[in-house]
N, C-alpha and C positions, 0 to 999 in steps of 0.2 A: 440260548437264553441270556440274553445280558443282565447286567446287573441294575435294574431297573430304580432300585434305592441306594445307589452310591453313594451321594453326598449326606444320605444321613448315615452310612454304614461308617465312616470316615470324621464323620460326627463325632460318632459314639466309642471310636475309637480313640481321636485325639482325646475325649475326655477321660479315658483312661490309661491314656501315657502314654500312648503306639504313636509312632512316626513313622513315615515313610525312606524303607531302607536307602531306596534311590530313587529318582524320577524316572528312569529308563523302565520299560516293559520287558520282561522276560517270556519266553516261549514256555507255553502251558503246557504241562506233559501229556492233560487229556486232549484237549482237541487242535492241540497243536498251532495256534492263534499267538503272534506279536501282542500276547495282552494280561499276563501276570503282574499283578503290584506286590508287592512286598511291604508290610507294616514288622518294625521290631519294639520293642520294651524292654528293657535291661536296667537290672537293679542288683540291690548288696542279695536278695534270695534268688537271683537265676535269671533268668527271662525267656522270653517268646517271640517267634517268629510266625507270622501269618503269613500266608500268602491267599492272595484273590485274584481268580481268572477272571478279568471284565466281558468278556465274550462268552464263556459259558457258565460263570456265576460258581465255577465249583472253589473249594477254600481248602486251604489245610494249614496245622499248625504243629510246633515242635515247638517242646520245653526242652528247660538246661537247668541245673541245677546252679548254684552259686562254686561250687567248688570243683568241676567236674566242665571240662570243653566240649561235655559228647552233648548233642542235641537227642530227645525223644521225640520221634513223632506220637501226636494226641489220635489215635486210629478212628474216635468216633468224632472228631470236633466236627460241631456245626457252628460256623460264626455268629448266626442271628441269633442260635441261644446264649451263646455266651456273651454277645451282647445286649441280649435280655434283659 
């Protein structure tokens, strides 16, 4: 399933501060696809790292705290609601 609304998902993301970690694609650990992007956001309270498989549209994300290097993975994030 690709990601069919990319350029508004990356829309709605630059207007909330996320940039793109690197240009290069990463291997997707679900379907194992040349097609992971990586969006981060880092500020003085922590930040976030998204990742999005362009081939099979699955996301996931991990918070950081501002004081702490450990990253959480968010177990239930869905992208589109959080950029809802």
């Amino acid at each position: 399933m690709p990601v069919e609304d990319l350029a508004t998902l990356e829309h709605k993301l630059q207007k909330r501060g996320f940039r793109r970690d690197d240009m290069l694609l990463h291997e997707c650990p679900d379907c194992k696809e040349q097609a992971l992007a990586t969006y981060i956001i880092v500020g003085k309270t922590g930040g976030r790292d998204i990742t999005l498989c362009l081939a099979c549209g699955k996301s996931r994300s991990w918070r950081s705290a501002a004081d702490a290097n450990q990253r959480v993975e968010d177990d239930k994030f869905d992208l589109r609601a959080f950029l809802g």
